[in-house]
One Martini backbone bead per residue (centre of mass of N, CA, C, O) as a GRO file, in nm:
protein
  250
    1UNK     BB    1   8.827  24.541   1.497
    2UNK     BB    2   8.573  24.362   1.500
    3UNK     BB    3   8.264  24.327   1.374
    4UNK     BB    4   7.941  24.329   1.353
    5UNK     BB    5   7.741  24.107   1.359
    6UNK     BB    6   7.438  24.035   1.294
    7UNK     BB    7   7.133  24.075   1.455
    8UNK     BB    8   6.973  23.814   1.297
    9UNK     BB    9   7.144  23.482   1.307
   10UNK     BB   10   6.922  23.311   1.324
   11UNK     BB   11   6.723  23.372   1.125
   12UNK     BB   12   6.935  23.343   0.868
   13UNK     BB   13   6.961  23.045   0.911
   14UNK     BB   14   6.698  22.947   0.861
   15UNK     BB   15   6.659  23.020   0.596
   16UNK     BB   16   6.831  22.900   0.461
   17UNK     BB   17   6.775  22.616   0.520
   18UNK     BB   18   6.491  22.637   0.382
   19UNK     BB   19   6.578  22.656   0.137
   20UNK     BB   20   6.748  22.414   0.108
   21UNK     BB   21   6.577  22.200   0.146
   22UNK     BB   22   6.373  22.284  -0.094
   23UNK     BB   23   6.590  22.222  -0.290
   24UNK     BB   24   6.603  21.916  -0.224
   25UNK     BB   25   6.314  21.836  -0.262
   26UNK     BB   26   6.275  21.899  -0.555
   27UNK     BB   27   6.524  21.729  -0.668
   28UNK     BB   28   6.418  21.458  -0.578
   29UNK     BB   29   6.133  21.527  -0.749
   30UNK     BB   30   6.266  21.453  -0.970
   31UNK     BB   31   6.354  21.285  -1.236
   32UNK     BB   32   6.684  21.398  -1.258
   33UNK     BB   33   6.851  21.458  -1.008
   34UNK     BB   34   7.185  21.374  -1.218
   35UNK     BB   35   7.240  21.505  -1.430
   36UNK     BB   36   7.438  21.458  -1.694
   37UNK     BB   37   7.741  21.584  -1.837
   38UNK     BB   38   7.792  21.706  -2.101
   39UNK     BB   39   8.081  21.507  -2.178
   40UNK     BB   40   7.929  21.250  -2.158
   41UNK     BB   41   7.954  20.936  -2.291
   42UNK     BB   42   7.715  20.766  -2.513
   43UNK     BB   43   7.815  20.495  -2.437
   44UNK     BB   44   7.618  20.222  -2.321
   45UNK     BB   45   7.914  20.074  -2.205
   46UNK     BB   46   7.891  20.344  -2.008
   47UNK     BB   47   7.830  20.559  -1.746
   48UNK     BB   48   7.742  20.874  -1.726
   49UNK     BB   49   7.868  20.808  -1.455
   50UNK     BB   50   8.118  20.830  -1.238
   51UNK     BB   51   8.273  20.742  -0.940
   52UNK     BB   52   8.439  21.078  -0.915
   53UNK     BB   53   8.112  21.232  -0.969
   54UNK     BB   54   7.931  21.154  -0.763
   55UNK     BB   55   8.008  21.319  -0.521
   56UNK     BB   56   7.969  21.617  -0.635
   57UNK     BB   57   7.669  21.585  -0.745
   58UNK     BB   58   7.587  21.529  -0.446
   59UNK     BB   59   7.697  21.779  -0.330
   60UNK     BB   60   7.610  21.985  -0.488
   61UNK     BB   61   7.262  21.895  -0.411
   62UNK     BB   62   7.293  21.897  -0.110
   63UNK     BB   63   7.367  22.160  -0.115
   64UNK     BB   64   7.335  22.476  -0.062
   65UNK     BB   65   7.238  22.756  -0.142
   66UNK     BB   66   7.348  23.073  -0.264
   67UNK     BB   67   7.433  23.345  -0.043
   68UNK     BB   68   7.552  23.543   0.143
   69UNK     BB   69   7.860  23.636   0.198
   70UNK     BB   70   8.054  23.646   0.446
   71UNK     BB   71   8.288  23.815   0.611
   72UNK     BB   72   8.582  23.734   0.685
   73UNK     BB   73   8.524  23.749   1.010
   74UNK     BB   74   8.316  23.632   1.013
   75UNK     BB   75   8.069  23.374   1.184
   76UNK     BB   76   8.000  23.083   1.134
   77UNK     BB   77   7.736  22.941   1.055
   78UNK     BB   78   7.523  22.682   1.201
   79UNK     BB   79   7.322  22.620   0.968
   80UNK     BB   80   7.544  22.589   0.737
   81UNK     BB   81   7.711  22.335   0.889
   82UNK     BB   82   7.465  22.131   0.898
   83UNK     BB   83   7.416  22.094   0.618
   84UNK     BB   84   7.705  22.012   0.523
   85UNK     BB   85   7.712  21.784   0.663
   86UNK     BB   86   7.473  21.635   0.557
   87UNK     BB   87   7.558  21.721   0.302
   88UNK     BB   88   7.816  21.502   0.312
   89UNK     BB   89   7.614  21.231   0.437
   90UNK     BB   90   7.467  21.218   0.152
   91UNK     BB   91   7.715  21.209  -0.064
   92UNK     BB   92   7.835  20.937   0.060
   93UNK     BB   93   7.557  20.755   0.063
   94UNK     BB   94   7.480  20.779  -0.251
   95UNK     BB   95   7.779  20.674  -0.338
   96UNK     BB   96   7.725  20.382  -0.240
   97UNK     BB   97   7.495  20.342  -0.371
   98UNK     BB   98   7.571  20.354  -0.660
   99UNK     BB   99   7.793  20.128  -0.621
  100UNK     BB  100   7.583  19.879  -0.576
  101UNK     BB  101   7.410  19.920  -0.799
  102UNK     BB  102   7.609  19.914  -1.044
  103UNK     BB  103   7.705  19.627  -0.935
  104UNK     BB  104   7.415  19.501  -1.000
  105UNK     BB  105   7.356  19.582  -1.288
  106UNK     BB  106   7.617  19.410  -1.373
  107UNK     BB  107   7.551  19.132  -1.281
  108UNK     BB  108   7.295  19.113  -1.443
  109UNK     BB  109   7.389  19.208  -1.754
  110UNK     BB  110   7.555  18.931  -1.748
  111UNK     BB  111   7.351  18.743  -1.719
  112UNK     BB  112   7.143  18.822  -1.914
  113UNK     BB  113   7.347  18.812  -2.172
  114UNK     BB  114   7.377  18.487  -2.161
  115UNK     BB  115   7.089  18.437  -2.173
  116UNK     BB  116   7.087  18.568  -2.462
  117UNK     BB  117   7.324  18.373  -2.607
  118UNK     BB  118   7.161  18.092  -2.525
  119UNK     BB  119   6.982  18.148  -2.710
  120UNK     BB  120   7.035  18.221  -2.934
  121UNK     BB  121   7.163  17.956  -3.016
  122UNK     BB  122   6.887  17.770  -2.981
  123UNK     BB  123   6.748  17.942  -3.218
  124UNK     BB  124   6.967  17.883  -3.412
  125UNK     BB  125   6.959  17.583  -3.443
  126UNK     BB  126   6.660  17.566  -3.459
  127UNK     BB  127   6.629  17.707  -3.719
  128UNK     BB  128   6.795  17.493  -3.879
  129UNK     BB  129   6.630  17.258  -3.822
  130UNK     BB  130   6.393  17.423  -3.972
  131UNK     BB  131   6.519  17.427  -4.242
  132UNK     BB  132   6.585  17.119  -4.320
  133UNK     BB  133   6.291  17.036  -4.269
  134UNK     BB  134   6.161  17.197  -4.475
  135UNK     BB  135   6.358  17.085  -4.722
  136UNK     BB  136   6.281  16.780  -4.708
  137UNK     BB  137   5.947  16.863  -4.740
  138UNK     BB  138   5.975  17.031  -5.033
  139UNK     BB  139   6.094  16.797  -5.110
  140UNK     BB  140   6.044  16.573  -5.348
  141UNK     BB  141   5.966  16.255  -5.311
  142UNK     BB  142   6.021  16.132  -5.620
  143UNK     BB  143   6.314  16.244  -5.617
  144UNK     BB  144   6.433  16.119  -5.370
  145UNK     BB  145   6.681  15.969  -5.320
  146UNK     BB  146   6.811  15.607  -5.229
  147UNK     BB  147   7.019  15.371  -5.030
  148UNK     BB  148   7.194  15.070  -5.008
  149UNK     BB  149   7.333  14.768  -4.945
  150UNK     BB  150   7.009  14.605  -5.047
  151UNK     BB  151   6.987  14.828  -5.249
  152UNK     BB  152   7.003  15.044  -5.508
  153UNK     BB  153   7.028  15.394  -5.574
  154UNK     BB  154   6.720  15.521  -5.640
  155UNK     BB  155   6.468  15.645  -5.677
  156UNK     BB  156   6.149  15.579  -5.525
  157UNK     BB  157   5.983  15.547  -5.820
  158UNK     BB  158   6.185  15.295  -5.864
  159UNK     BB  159   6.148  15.118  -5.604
  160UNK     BB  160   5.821  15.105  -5.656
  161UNK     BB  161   5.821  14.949  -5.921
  162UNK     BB  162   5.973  14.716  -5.841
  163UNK     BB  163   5.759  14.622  -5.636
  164UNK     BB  164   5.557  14.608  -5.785
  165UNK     BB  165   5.674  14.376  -5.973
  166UNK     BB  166   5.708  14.177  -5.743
  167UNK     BB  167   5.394  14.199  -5.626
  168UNK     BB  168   5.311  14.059  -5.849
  169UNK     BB  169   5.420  13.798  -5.912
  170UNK     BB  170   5.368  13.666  -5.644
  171UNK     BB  171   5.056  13.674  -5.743
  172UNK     BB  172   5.108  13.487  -6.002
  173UNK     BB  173   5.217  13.219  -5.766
  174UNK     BB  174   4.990  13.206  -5.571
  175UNK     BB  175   4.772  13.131  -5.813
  176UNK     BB  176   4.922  12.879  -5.913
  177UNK     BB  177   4.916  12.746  -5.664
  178UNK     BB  178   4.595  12.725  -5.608
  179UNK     BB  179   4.570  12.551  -5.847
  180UNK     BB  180   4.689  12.294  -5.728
  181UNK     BB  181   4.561  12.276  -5.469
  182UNK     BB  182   4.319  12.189  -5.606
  183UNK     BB  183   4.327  11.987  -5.733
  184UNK     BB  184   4.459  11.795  -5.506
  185UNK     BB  185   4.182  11.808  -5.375
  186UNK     BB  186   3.980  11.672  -5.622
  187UNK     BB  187   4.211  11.403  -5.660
  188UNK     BB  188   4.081  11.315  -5.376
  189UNK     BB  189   3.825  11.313  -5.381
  190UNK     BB  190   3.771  11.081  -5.596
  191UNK     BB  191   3.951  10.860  -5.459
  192UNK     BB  192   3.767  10.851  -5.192
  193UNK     BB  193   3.529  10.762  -5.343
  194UNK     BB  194   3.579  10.490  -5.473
  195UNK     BB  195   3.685  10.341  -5.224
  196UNK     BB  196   3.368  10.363  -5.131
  197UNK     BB  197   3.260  10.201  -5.352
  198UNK     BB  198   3.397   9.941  -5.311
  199UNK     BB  199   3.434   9.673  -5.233
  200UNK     BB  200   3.548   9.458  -4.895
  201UNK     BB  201   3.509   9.121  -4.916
  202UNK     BB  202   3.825   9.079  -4.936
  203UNK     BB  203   3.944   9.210  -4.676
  204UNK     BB  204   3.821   9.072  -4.459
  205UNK     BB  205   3.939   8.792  -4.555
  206UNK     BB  206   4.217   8.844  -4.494
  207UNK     BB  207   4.182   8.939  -4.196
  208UNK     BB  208   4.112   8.622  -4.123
  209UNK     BB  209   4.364   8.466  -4.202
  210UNK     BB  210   4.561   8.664  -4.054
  211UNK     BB  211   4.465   8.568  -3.789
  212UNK     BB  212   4.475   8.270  -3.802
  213UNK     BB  213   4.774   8.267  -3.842
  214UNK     BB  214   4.818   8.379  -3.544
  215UNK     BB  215   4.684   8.157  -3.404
  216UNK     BB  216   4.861   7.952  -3.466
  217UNK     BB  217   5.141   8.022  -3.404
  218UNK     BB  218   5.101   8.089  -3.108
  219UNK     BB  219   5.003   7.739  -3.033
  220UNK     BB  220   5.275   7.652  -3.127
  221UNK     BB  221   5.424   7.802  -2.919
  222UNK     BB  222   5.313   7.671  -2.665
  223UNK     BB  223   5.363   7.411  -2.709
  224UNK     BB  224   5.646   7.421  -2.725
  225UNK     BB  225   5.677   7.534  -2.417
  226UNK     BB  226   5.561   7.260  -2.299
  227UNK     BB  227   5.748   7.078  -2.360
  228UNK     BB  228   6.024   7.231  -2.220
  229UNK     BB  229   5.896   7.180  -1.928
  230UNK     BB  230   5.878   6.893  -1.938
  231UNK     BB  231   6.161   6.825  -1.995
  232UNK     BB  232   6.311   6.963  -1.752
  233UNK     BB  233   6.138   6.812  -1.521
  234UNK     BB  234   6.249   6.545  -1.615
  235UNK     BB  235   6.562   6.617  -1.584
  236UNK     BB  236   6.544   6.705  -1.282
  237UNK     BB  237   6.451   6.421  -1.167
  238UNK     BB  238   6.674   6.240  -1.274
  239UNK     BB  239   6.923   6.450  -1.123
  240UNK     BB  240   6.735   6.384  -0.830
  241UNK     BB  241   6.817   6.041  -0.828
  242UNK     BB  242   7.096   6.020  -0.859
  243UNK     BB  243   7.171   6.206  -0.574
  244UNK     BB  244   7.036   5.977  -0.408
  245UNK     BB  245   7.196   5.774  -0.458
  246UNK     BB  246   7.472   5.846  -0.413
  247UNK     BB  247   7.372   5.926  -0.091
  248UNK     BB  248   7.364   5.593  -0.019
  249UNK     BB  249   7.615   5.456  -0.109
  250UNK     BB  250   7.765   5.617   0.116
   0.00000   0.00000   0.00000
């Protein structure tokens, strides 16, 4: 024969319920829902939590109180029941939840990682160009060697000594050039002088001579053209006699 119910077997099962709801609740606004278990690893990488840990410790967290455990024969509560449903699917989808976050966590870890990686080298790159300028800057610039295939090896302050007697030299060629460039000036100025000062009335004289000599020329030439032109005329009228009289005698 079987035992008999609880007296009040709805009563019994809504208490369980609020217990329950009231300790999921709790858990819930709890800062850590889900504390670490002691055995797990402290290296930060691997998560806390395995993925075949995640479902018992939310099956845990949502499962119900611990209450008095019905007799062997007793019918399982409905609100029992239903809760054990509920957290079924509360820790079914907590752990898909938990496994979607964990792989964006390490998506974004992997990017932020790369990107971290990438400055470094950057970082680095950048430190050293500024360590080579600094050393640059700071080595003397009087000790600094420099050389070229169009000038010898040597420091900065011997280059610029050797400039420096370079560019007196050529300074003490420029001043000797322009005494001479004065003198040749001075020696034009004084023959221009002398030149204004002497008579011309012997140039003006020579130059009527030459004058008339041209003029006498061209008058000789003019001459013998009228002479050949006059000879020509002549030529031309006996030898058109000559041929009138025989095409008369024709």
């Amino acid at each position: 024969m079987s035992q008999p119910l609880d007296d009040f077997p709805e009563a019994s099962s809504s208490t369980a319920a609020e217990k329950a709801i009231s300790t999921l609740r709790a858990r819930l606004r709890s800062e850590d829902p889900f504390p670490p278990p002691l055995h797990a690893s402290a290296s930060s990488s691997e998560p806390c939590l395995k993925h075949n840990d995640i479902y018992k410790q939310l099956r845990a967290t949502f499962s119900s109180l611990p209450g008095p455990q019905p007799a062997p024969h007793h019918t399982p509560d409905r609100g029992n029941i239903i809760m054990n449903n509920l957290a079924e699917t509360f820790a079914r989808s907590g752990e898909d939840a938990y496994k979607s976050a964990v792989s964006d966590i390490q998506t974004v870890h992997k990017s932020i990682s790369g990107r971290i990686d990438a400055f470094h080298a950057e970082s680095a790159s950048a430190l050293s160009d500024a360590a080579a300028l600094y050393d640059n800057i700071s080595y003397p610039l009087s000790r600094t060697v420099c050389h070229s295939e169009n000038f010898p090896r040597g420091t900065i302050a011997q280059h610029l000594s050797v400039l420096k007697d370079k560019m007196d030299a050529a300074e003490k060629q420029l001043a000797s050039l322009n005494e001479e460039w004065m003198a040749c000036v001075d020696q034009e100025a004084k023959i221009m002088a002398v030149t204004e000062a002497v008579d011309d009335s012997d140039s003006a004289k020579e130059a009527n001579v030459l004058v008339q000599e041209i003029d006498d020329i061209v008058k000789d030439k003019a001459a013998e053209l009228e002479q050949m032109d006059k000879e020509y005329r002549d030529l031309l009228w006996k030898q058109s006699q000559k041929m009138m009289q025989a095409m008369m005698a024709d």
